[in-house]
C-alpha positions, -999 to 999 in steps of 0.1 A, spaced: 539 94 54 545 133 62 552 135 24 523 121 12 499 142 36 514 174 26 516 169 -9 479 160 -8 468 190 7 489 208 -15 469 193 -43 437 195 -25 441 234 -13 450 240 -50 415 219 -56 396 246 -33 412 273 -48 399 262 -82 362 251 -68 359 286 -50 365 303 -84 343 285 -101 317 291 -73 318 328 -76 326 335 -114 305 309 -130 280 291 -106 268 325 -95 256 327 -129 234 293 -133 225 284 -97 205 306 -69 220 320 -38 208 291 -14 223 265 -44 259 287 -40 257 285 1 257 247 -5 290 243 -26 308 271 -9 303 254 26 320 225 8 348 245 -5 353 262 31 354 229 52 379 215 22 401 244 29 400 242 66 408 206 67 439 211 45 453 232 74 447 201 90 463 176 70 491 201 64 491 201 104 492 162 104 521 159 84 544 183 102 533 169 137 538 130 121 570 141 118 575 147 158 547 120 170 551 91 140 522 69 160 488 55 144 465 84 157 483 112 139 484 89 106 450 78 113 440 114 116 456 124 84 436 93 69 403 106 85 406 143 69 412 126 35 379 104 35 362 136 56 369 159 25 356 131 1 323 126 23 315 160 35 326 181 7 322 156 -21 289 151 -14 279 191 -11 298 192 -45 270 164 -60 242 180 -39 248 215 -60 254 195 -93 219 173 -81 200 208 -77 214 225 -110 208 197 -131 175 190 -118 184 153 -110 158 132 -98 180 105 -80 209 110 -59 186 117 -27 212 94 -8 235 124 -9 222 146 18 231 114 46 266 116 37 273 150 41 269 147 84 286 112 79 318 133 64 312 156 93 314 128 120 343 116 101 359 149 106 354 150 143 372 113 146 399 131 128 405 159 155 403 135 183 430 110 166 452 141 163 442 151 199 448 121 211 485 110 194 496 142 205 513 127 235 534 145 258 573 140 260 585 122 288 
């Protein structure tokens, strides 16, 4: 499991990489300052929960238990939810979209999601006896 959590935040911390690139070379250009604020808090909680997969699958190694793979799990789908949806929520505004108004309740959804993912870690971190 270790080797499919790292490898997936490889890939995703690549993904920010790209998405923060785009946010300041090209977005910049068609989208207003509030509009970039949006998608670069996306790209910043994607990179910081990378760390945190990358931190899930070194520590599965030591504490293999369900928390710490739930955890890894929980940062996956917290990405998706949180991130994702501030992705659609900048392509919503720039495209002047009338639907998709169901986006703004996932983002806190993705952000409670993250939170279950800290405490699974916190939690199977148990101590050696």
């Amino acid at each position: 499991m270790h080797h499919l959590f790292l490898k997936t935040a490889s890939f995703l911390g690549a993904l920010s990489v790209m998405l923060g690139a785009f946010a300041a070379h090209r977005l910049k250009q068609v989208a207003n300052e509030h509009t970039v604020s949006i998608f670069e808090t996306g790209v910043r909680y994607q990179f910081y929960h990378v760390f945190a997969l990358a931190l899930v699958a070194v520590l599965f190694k030591f504490y293999p238990n369900k928390l710490i793979q739930l955890s890894g799990w929980l940062f996956i789908l917290g990405i998706s939810l949180f991130s994702g949806s501030l992705y659609l929520l900048t392509y919503k505004i720039i495209s002047n979209l009338d639907g998709l108004d169901w986006v703004v309740f996932v983002t806190p959804i993705g952000g409670v999601v993250f939170i279950a993912g800290w405490l699974c870690l916190s939690l199977g971190i148990k101590d050696p006896k």
